[in-house]
C-alpha positions in Angstrom: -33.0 -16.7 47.3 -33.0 -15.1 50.9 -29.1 -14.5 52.4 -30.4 -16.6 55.8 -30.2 -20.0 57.1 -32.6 -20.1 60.0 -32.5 -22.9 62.6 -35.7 -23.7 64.1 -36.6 -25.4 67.5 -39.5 -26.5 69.1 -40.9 -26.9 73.0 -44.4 -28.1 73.8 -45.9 -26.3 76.6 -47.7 -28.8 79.0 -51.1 -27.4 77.6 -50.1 -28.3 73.9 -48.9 -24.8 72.7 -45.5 -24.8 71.4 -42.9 -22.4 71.8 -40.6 -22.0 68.8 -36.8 -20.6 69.2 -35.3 -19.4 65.6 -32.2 -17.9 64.8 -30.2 -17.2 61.5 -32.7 -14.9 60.4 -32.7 -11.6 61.8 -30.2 -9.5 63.2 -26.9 -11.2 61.8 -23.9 -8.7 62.8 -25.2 -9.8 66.9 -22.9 -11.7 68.3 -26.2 -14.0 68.7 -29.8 -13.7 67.9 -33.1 -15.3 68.4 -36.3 -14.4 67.8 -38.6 -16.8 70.3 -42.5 -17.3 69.3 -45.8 -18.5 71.2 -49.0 -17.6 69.5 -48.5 -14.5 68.1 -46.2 -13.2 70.4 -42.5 -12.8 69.2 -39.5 -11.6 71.1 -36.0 -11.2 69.4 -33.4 -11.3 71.6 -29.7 -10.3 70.5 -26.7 -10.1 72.5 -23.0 -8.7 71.8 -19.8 -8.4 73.7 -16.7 -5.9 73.1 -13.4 -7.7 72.0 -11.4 -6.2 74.7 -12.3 -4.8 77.9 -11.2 -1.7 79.6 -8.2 -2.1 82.0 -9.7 -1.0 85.4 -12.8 -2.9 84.9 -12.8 -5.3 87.4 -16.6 -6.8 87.1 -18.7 -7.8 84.5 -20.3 -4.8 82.7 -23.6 -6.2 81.8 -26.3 -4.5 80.7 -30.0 -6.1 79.9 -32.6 -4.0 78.5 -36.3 -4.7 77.1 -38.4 -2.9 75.6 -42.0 -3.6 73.6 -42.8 -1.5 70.6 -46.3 -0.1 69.6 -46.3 -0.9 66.9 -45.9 -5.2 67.3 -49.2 -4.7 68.9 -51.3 -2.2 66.8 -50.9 0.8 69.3 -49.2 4.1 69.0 -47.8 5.8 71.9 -49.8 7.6 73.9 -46.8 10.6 74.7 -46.5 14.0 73.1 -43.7 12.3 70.8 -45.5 9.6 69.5 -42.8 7.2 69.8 -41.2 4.8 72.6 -39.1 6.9 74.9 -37.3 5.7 78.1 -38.4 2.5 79.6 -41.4 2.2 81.9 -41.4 0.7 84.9 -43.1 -2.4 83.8 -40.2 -3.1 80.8 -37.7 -2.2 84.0 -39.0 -5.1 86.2 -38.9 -7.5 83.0 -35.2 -6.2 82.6 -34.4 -6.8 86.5 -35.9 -11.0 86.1 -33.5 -11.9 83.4 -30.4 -9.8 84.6 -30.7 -11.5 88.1 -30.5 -14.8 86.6 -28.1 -14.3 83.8 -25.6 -12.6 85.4 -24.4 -14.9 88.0 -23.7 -17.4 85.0 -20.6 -15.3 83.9 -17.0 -16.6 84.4 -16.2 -14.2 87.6 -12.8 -13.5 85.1 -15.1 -12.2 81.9 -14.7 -8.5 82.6 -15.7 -7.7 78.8 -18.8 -5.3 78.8 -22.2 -7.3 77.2 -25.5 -6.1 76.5 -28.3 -8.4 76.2 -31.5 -6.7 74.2 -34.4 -8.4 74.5 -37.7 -6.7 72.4 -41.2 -7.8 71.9 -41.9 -7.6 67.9 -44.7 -8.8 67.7 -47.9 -9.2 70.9 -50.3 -11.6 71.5 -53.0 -10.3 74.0 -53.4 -13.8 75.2 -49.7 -14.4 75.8 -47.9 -12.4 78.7 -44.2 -11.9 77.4 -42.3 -11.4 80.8 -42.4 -15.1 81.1 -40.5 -15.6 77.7 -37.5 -13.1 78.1 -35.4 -14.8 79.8 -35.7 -17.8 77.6 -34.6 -15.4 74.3 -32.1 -14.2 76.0 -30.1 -17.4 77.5 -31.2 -19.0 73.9 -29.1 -15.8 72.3 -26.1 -15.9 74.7 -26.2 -20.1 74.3 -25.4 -19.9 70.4 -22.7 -16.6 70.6 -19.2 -17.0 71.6 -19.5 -14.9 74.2 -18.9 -17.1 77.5 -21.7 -18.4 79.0 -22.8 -21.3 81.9 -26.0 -21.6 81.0 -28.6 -22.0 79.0 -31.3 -21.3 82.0 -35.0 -20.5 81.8 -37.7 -18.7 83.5 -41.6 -19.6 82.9 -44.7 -18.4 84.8 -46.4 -21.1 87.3 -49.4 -19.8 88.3 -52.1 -22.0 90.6 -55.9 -21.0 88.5 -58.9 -23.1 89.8 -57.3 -25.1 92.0 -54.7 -26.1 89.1 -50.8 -25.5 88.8 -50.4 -23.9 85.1 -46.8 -22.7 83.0 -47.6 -20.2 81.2 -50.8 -19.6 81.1 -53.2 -17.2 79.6 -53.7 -13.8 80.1 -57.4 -14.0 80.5 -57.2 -17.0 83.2 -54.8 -14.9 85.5 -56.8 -12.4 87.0 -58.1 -15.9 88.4 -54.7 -17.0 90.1 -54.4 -17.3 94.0 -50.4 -17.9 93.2 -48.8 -16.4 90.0 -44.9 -16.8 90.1 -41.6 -16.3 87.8 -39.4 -18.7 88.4 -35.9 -18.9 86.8 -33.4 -22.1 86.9 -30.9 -24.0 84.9 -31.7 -27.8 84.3 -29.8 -28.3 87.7 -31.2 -26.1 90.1 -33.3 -23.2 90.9 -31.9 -19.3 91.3 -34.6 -17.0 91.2 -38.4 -16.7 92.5 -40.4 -13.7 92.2 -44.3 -13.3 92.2 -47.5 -12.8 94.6 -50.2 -15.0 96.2 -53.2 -14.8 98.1 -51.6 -15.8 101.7 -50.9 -19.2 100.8 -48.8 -21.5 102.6 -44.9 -22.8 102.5 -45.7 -25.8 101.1 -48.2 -24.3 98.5 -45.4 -22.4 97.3 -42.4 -24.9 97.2 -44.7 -27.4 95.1 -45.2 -24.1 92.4 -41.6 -23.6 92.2 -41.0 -27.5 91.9 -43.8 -27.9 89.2 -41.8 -24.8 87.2 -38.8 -26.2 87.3 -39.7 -29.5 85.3 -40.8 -27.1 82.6 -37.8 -25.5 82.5 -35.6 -28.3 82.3 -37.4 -29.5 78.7 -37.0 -25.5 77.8 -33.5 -25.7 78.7 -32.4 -29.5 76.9 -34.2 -27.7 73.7 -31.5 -24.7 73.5 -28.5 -26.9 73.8 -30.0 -28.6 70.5 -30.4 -25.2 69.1 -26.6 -24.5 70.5 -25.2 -27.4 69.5 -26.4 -27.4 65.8 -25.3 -23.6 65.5 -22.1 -24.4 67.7 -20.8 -26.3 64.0 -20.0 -22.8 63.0 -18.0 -21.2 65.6 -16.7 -22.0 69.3 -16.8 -19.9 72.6 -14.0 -16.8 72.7 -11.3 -17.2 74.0 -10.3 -14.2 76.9 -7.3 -13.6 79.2 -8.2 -14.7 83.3 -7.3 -14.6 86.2 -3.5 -15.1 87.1 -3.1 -17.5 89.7 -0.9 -17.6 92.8 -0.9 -20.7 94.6 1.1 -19.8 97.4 -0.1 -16.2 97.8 -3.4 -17.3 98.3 -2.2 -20.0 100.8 -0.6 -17.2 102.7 -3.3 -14.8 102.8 -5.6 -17.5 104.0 -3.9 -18.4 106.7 -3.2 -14.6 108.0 -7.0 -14.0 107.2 -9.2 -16.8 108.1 -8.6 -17.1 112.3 -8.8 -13.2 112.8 -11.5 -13.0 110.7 -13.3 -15.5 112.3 -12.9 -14.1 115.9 -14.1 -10.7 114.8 -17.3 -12.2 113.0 -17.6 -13.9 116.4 -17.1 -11.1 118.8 -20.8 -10.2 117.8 -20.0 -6.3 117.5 -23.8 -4.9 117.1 -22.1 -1.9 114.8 -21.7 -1.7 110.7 -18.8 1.0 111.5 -17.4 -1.4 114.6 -17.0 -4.6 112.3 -15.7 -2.4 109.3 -12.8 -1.6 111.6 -12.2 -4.7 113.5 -12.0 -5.9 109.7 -9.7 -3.3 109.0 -7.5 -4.0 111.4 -6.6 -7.6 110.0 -6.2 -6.1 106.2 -3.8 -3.3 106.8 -1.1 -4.8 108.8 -0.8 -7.9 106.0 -1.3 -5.7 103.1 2.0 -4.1 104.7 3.6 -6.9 105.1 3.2 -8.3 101.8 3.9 -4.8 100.0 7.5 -4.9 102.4 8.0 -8.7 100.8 7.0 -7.8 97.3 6.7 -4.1 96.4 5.3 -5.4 93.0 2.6 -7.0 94.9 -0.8 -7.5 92.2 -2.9 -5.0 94.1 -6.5 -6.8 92.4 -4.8 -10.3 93.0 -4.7 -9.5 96.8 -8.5 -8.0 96.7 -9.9 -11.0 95.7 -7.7 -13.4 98.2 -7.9 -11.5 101.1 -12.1 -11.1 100.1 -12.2 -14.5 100.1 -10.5 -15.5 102.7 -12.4 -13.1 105.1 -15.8 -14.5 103.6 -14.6 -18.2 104.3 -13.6 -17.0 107.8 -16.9 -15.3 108.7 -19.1 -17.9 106.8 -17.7 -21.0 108.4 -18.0 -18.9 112.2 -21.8 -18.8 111.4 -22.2 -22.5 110.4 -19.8 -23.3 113.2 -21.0 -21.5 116.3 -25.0 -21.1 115.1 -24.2 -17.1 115.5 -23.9 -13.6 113.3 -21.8 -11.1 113.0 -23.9 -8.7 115.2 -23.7 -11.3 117.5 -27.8 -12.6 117.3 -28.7 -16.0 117.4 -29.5 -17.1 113.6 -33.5 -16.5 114.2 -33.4 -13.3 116.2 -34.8 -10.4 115.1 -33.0 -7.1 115.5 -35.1 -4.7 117.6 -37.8 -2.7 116.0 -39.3 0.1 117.6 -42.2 2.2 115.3 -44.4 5.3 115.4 -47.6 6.1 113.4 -49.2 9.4 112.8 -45.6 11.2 112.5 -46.2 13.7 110.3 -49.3 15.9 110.6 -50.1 17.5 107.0 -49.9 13.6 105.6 -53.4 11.4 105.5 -51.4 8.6 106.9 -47.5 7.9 108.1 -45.6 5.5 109.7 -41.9 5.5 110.8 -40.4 1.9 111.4 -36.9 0.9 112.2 -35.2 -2.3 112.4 -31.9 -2.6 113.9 -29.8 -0.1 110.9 -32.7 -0.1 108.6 -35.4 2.7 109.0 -38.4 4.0 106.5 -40.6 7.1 106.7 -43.3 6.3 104.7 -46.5 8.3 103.4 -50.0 7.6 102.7 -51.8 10.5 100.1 -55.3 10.0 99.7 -56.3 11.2 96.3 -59.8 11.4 93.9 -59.7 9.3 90.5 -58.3 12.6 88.7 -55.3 11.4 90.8 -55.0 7.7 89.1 -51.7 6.9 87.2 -52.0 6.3 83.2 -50.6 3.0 82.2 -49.8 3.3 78.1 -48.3 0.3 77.2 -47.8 -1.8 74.1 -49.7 -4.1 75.6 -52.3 -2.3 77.9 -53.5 0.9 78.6 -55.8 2.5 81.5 -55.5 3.7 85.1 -54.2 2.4 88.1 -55.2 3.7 91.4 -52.8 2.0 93.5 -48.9 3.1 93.8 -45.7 2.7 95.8 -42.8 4.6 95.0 -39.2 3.8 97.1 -37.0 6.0 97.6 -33.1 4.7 98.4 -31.2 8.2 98.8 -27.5 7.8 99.6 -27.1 8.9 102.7 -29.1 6.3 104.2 -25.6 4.4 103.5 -23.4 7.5 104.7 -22.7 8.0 100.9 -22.1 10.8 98.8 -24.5 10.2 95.3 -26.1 12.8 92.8 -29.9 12.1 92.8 -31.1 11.2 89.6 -34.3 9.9 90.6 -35.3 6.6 91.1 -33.1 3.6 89.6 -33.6 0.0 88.9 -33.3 -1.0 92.3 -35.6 1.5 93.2 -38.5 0.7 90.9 -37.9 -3.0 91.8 -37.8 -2.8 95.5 -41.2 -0.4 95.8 -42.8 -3.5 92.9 -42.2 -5.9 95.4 -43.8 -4.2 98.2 -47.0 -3.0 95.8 -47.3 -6.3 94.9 -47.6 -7.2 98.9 -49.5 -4.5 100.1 -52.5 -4.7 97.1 -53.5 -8.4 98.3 -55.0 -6.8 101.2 -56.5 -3.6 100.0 -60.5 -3.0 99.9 -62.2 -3.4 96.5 -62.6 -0.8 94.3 -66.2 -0.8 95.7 -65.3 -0.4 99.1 -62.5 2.1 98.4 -63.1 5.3 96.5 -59.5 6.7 96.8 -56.7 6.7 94.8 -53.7 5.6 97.0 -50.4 6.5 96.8 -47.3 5.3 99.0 -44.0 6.6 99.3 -41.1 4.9 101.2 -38.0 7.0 102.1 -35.5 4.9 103.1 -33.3 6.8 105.7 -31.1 4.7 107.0 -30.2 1.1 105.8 -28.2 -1.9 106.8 -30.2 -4.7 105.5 -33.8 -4.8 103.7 -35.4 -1.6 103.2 -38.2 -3.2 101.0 -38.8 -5.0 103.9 -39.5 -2.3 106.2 -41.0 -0.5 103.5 -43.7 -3.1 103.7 -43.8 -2.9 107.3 -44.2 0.8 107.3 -46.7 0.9 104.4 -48.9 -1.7 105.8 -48.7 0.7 109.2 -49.5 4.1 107.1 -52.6 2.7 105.5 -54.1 1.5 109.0 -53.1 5.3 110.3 -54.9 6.7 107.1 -58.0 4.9 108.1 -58.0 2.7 104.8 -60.0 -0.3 105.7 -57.0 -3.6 105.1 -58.1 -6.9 104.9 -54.5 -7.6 107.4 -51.2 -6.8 108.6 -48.6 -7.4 106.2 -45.4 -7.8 107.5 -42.0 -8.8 105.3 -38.4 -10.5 106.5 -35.3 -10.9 104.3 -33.8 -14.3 104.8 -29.7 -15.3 104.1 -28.3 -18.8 103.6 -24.5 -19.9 104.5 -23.7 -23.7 103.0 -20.8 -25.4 103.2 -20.4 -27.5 100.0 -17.9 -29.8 101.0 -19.8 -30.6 104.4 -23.4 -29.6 102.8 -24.0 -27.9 106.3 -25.3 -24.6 106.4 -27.3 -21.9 108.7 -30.9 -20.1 107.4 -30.1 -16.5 108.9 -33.2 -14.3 109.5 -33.4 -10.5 108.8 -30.0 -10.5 107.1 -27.9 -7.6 107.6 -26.2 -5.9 104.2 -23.2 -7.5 104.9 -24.8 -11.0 105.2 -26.4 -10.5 101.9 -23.4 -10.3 100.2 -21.5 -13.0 101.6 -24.5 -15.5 101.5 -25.7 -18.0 99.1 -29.3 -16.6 99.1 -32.1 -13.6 99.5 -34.7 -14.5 100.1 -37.1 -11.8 100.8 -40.9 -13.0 102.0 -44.0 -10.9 103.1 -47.5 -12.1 104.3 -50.2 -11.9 106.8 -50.7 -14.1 110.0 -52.2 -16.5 107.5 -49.9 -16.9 104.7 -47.8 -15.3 102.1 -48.4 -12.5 99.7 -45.5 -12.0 97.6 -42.1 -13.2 97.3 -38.0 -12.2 95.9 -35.5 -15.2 96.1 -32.4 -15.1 94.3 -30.0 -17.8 95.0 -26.4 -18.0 94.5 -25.4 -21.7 94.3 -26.0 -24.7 92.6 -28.7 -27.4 93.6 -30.9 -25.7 96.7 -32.7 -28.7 98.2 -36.7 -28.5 98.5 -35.6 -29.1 102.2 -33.7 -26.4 102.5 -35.8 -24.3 100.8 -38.9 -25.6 103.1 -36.8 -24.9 106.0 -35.9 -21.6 105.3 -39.5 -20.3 104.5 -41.0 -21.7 107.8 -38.1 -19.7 109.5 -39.6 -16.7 108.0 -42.9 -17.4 108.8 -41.9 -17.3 112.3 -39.9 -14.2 111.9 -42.8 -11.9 109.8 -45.0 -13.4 112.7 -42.5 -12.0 115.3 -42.6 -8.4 113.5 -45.9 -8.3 113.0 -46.4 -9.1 117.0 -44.2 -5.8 117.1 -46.2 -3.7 114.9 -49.3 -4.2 116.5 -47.5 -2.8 119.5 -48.3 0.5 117.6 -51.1 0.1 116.0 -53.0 -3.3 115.8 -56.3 -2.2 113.6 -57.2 0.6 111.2 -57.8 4.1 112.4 -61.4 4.4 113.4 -61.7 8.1 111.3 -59.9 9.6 108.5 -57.6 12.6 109.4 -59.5 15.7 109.4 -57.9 17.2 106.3 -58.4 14.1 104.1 -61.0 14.3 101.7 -64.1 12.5 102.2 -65.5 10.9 99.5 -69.6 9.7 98.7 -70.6 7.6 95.8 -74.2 7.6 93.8 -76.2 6.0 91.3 -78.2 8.3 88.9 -80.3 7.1 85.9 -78.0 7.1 82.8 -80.5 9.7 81.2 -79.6 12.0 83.5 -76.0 12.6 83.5 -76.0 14.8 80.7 -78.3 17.0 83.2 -75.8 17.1 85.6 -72.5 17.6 83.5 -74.5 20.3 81.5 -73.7 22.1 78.3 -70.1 21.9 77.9 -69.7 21.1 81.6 -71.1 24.0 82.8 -73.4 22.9 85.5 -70.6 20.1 86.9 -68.2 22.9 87.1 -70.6 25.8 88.7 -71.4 22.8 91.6 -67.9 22.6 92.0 -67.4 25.7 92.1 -70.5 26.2 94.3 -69.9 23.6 96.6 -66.0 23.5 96.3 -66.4 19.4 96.2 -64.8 17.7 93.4 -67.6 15.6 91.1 -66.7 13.0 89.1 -69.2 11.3 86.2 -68.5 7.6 85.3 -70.9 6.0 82.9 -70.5 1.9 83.8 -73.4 -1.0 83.5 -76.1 1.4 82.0 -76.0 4.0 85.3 -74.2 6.9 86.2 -71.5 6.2 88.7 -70.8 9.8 90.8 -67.9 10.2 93.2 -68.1 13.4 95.5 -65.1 14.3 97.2 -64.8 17.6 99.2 -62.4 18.7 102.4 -65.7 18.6 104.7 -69.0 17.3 105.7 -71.2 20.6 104.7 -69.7 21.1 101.1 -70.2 17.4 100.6 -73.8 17.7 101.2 -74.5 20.7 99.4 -72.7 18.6 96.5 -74.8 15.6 97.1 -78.3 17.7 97.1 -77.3 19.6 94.0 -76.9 16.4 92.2 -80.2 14.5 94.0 -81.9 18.0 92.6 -81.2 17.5 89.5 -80.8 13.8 89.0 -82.9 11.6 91.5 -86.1 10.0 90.5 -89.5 11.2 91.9 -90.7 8.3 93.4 -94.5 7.3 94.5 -95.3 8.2 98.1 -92.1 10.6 98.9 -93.3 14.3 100.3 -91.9 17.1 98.6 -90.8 20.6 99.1 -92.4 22.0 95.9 -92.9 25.7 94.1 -95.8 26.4 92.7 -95.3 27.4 88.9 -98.3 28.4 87.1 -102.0 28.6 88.2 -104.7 27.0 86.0 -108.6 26.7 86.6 -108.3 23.5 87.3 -105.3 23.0 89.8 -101.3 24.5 89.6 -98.2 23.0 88.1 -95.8 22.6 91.4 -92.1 21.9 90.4 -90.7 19.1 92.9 -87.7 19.0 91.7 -85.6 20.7 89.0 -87.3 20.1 85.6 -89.9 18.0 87.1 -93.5 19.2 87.7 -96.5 17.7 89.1 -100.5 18.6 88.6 -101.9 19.7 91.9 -105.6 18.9 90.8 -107.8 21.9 92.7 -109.3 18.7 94.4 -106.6 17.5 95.8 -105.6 21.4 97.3 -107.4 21.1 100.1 -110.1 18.5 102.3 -112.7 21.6 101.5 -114.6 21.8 98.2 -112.8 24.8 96.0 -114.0 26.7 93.0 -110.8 28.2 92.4 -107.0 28.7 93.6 -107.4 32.3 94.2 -106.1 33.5 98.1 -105.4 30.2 98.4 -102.0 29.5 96.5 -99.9 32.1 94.7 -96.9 31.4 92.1 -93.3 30.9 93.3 -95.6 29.6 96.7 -93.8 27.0 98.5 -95.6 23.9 99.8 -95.4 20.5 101.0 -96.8 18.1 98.5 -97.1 14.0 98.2 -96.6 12.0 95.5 -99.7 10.2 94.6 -98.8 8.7 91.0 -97.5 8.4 88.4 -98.7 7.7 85.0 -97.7 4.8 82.9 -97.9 6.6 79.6 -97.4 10.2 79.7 -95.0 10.1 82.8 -96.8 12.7 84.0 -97.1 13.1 88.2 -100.1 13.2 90.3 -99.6 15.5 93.2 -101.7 15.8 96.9 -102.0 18.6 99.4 -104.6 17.5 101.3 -103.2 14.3 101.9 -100.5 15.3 104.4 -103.5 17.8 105.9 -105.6 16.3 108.6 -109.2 15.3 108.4 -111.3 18.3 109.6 -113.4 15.5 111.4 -109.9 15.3 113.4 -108.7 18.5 113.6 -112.4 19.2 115.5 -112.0 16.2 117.9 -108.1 17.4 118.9 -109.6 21.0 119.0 -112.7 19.7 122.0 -109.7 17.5 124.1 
C-alpha cells in the first residue's frame, strides 16, 4: 500500500480543460506541496519556512525560484555539462510574476525566511507553464502553516481572433493582438504584465476584468483544497510586532504637520527633500532617546516611516501637488541627444528629470543571434535588450555582479515594447542588440530605456513601424475617504510610498506592453481607467519631446555598419557555393572579405551577404551569381571560349555552364570553319537563344547581337 494520502481538486477552464491541484503525494517533509496539472503539463510547487528567524532581520526574507527540467520534456541540455545550471532569463521573469504577487500577502511582522520552489515536471508543448506558477505556488503556501493572506492566482488572458481566452494554447498565441498575466486574489487585482499590438485603454481593462473572473473560481477551489488539508494542522504561530499606543500617537503628531509642509514646499532635489526630511527625524529621535534612553530603536523606524508617509500622502491628495512640487500630470523635463557616440551603429542619450539612459544599438549578421535552449524550446533569437542598473546611478557603493533580477526584468519589459514595432524578419536582415545603461536614476529607468531604445534604432537607420514612448504611473488613496490622486512619471520616492506602479508604453495609437503592480485591496475599473488615459496623455507628451530630436528613422546607415543583401539560388546549387567542406564559401569570404551566410528554407537557398562596404559586397554578390544564378533565355553573356570543334565551340557562360556556339550562328557570313576567327580562352559576347527541354543543353548566338551587313552597308553610305 503506498505511504500517501493525496487530496485532489478540480477547476474547469472556460474552454473545458480542467486543471487539477494535488497534494499528499510528493515532497512530504515541505512544509506544503502541490503538484498542479493541465494536459500534460505538471508543476510541483513546495514551500518551507525556518522556525525562528534571525534577530536583525527586519523584512520578509522570501525567496521564489523556478526552474523546468529537461528531462519533463524529453530534452537534454544543450550546455557543456549536460545538466540544468543557473536559471535563464526566461525561468527569472516566471520567478519575478509570482514573487510580485505573493509577497505583499505576508503579515508585515513574519520576518521568518521562506522559499517558495516552483518546478515544471512534466511539459506539455501545448500548455505554456508561466501562467500556472503562481497558482502552485499560493495552492502550496494555502495548505502549510506558514502565514499566508491569500490564496491568489494568475492566468493568461489573451485576445486571439477577435476573442478573449484564459489560458490558451500555445499554438493560437503567435495569433494574439493582447496576451497578458494577470495576478489577483478573489477580491481584487495586484499585478498586470504582458504586451499588445497598440490597443486601447479600454481594450485592456476589459482583458484584465475577463481574467479576474477566472481567477476567482481558481482561487474558491484552493480554499477547498485548504480547508480539507487544514483538518490536520493550523497556521504557526510567530512573535509580532510590540505595540505602543501612545508612542505612535506621539510620533504622529511631531511627524505628520512637518512632514507635510516639506512634501509641500515642492523642493525639485532628491538630496534637498532627504534633508528637509532629516531635519524633522533627528531632533525627535533626540528627544525621545532624552525621555526614554531604552527607546525600541525598530519600533520608532516604523512610526516615524509611517507617519512621514501619512503626512506626505495626504499633502498630495489634499493640495493636487508632489513632492518636487509638479502638478500631478506634469512631466519632468526631458532634454535628449541621438548619434552620441561615434563607433556605435545607433545611440541615444535621454534624461528625464533624475533619470538618464545611454543606450546602444549593435547591428549584427545571423552568426550574431542568441541561442535559446530551453526545456521547452530551443532556436535563435535575433532581437535583444540588455539593462544595465549600476549603483552609482543611485550615488551607491555596490560590487558588480552582473545583471540581477531587476535587471533581466526591467530590459523584458522594454523588449517586449520595442519588438511590436520592429520590421519583419523579411524586411530586416540584422540581428539587433540593445543595451541600456542606466546612469542616473530617480524614478523609471525602464521607462527611459524605452524612450532611448526606440530613439537608437531610428539613429541606426532600422526601419520602425513608430515611436514608442513609456511613463511610470503612482496612485495615492485614502481608504477612509476613498479619495486619491493618479501621479504621472513617479519619482523613486513616490513609488515607494504609493499604492500602485503602473508602468505603460505605446505608440501615438495605442499600447504595447504593460507592468502594474498594485498595493491595496479592491482597485476600481474606474480608477484603473482613469489612470491609463492619464498615461496616454503623458507617453503622448514624451513622445511630442522625442521627436524634438529625431522624429523619423535615419535616412542611411552609419558608414561603419555592415550592409547586408539577401538572394534566392536554386536549392541544387548551394552545395556549389558552400563547396567541399566549405572551401569555396570560405575562399569568397576570404576573397571578398564579406561574411556569407547559406540558409536552406521552402525548397531555395536563402543567402545573406554582409560586408563593411559597397565594393566587397558586390564582388560577394557576383561570385555567388557566378556560380549559382540560372542561365536564362534571351540574357547576353560575357563567355570564354573552351574548346574548338568542326562544327561550332563550347563557350562557358558561366562557371560550370557551357553553351554550343553552332559555326552558323558565329557569324551573318557563311563559315567553313572557326579557324582565325575564334581562339580558346577567347572572350566574347554571346545570347542566349535556348534551351533544351531534355538534355538541358544551351543554344548560344554571335551573330545575333552583330548587325545585318545589309545595315552595316546603309550606316556605312550616310
Amino acid at each position: 500500500m503506498p505511504n500517501y494520502n493525496a487530496i485532489t481538486k478540480s477547476i474547469t477552464l472556460p474552454d473545458g480543460r480542467q486543471i487539477t491541484l494535488e497534494t499528499g503525494k510528493l515532497a512530504k517533509f515541505a512544509d506544503g506541496a502541490v503538484v498542479v496539472r493541465l494536459g500534460d503539463a505538471m508543476l510541483l510547487a513546495t514551500v518551507v519556512s525556518q522556525p525562528s528567524s534571525r534577530g536583525d532581520v527586519d523584512f520578509l526574507p522570501l525567496s521564489v525560484d523556478y526552474q523546468e527540467k529537461f528531462g519533463g520534456a524529453g530534452n537534454i541540455p544543450g550546455s557543456f555539462q549536460r545538466r540544468e545550471g543557473r536559471l535563464s532569463d526566461y525561468e527569472i521573469l516566471v520567478c519575478r510574476i509570482v514573487d510580485r504577487i505573493l509577497r505583499p500577502m505576508f503579515p508585515k511582522d513574519y520576518h521568518y525566511e521562506v522559499q517558495v520552489m516552483i518546478t515544471l515536471i512534466s511539459a506539455d508543448k501545448t500548455v505554456q507553464p508561466d501562467a500556472l506558477a503562481a497558482l502552485a505556488a499560493s495552492a502550496a503556501l494555502s495548505i502549510s502553516d506558514i502565514p499566508f493572506a491569500g490564496p491568489i492566482s494568475e492566468v493568461r488572458v489573451a485576445r486571439i481572433d477577435g476573442k478573449l481566452q484564459i489560458n490558451p494554447l500555445t499554438a493560437d498565441l503567435a495569433r494574439a493582438d493582447i496576451d497578458l498575466i494577470v495576478g489577483a486574489t478573489a477580491d481584487s487585482v495586484a499585478m498586470v504584465e504582458g504586451e499588445m499590438n497598440e490597443v486601447s485603454e479600454e481594450e485592456m481593462v476589459e482583458a484584465i476584468a475577463f481574467a479576474h473572473v477566472a481567477i476567482k473560481e481558481q482561487v474558491r477551489v484552493q480554499r477547498e483544497l485548504a480547508a480539507e488539508v487544514a483538518k490536520s494542522h493550523v497556521k504557526r504561530e510567530y512573535p509580532q510586532y510590540e505595540e505602543n499606543d501612545a508612542l505612535k500617537q506621539q510620533i504622529m503628531q511631531a511627524v505628520h504637520q512637518g512632514a507635510y509642509d516639506v512634501a509641500k514646499s515642492g523642493n525639485p532635489s532628491k538630496a534637498g527633500r532627504k534633508e528637509a526630511f532629516g531635519a524633522i527625524k533627528k531632533p525627535l529621535l533626540a528627544q525621545l532617546l532624552e525621555e526614554n534612553p531604552e527607546l525600541d530603536m525598530k519600533m520608532f523606524g516604523r512610526y516615524y516611516a509611517s507617519a512621514e508617509k501619512k503626512g506626505i500622502r495626504d499633502m498630495m491628495i489634499k493640495e493636487r501637488t508632489r513632492l518636487d512640487g509638479r502638478q500631478l500630470t506634469e512631466i519632468r523635463p526631458i532634454w535628449s541627444e541621438v548619434n552620441y557616440l561615434p563607433g556605435a551603429h545607433g545611440s541615444a542619450l535621454f534624461t528625464r528629470g533624475e533619470t538618464q539612459s545611454l543606450t546602444t544599438v549593435a547591428l549584427g549578421t545571423k552568426l550574431d543571434e542568441q541561442i535559446i535552449d530551453t526545456a521547452m524550446t530551443s532556436g535563435y533569437s535575433k532581437f535583444m535588450l540588455h539593462y544595465n542598473f549600476p549603483a552609482f546611478s543611485t550615488g551607491e557603493v555596490k560590487p558588480n555582479r552582473g545583471p540581477g533580477r531587476r535587471e533581466i526584468g526591467h530590459g523584458n519589459l522594454a523588449m517586449r515594447s520595442l519588438k511590436k514595432v520592429l520590421p519583419s524578419d523579411d524586411e530586416n536582415p540584422y540581428t539587433i542588440r540593445i543595451v541600456s545603461d542606466i546612469l542616473e536614476s530617480n524614478g523609471s529607468s525602464s521607462m527611459a530605456t524605452v524612450c532611448a531604445a526606440s530613439m537608437a534604432l531610428m539613429d541606426a537607420g532600422i526601419k520602425v513601424r513608430a515611436a514608442v514612448s513609456g511613463i511610470a504611473m503612482g496612485l495615492v488613496q485614502d481608504k477612509e475617504t476613498g479619495e486619491y490622486a493618479v501621479l504621472s512619471d513617479i519619482l523613486g520616492d513616490e513609488d515607494h510610498l504609493g499604492d500602485m506602479d503602473f508602468k505603460v508604453t505605446g505608440t501615438e495609437k495605442g499600447i504595447v506592453a504593460c507592468q502594474m503592480d498594485i498595493k491595496i485591496q479592491g482597485l476600481s475599473s474606474e480608477i484603473m481607467t482613469a489612470a491609463l488615459h492619464q498615461a496616454r496623455e503623458g507617453r503622448l507628451h514624451i513622445l511630442g519631446e522625442m521627436a524634438k530630436t529625431i522624429s523619423e528613422t535615419a535616412a542611411e546607415l552609419k558608414p561603419h555598419t555592415p550592409r547586408s543583401h539577401k538572394m534566392l539560388i536554386d536549392k541544387e546549387y548551394i552545395g556549389a557555393v558552400i563547396g567541399p567542406g566549405g572551401k569555396v564559401i570560405q575562399q569568397i569570404q576570404k576573397d571578398t572579405n564579406a561574411t556569407v551566410i547559406i540558409e536552406e528554407k521552402d525548397e531555395k537557398g536563402h543567402v545573406s551577404i554582409y560586408a563593411s562596404n559597397q565594393e566587397d559586397m558586390q564582388a560577394a554578390i557576383d561570385r555567388i551569381r557566378a556560380i549559382a544564378a540560372t542561365p536564362e533565355v534571351g540574357e547576353t553573356y560575357k563567355g570564354k571560349v573552351r574548346s574548338i570543334q568542326p562544327y561550332g565551340a563550347f563557350v562557358e557562360i558561366m562557371p560550370g555552364k557551357d553553351g554550343l556556339l553552332h559555326i552558323s550562328e558565329v557569324s551573318h557570313e557563311r563559315l567553313n570553319a572557326l579557324e582565325g576567327v575564334l581562339e580558346v580562352g577567347q572572350e566574347i559576347d554571346v545570347k542566349l537563344m535556348d534551351i533544351d527541354k531534355k538534355t538541358g543543353k544551351y543554344r548560344l548566338s554571335r551573330k545575333a547581337l552583330l548587325p545585318k551587313p545589309e545595315r552595316a552597308a546603309d550606316e556605312a553610305q550616310a
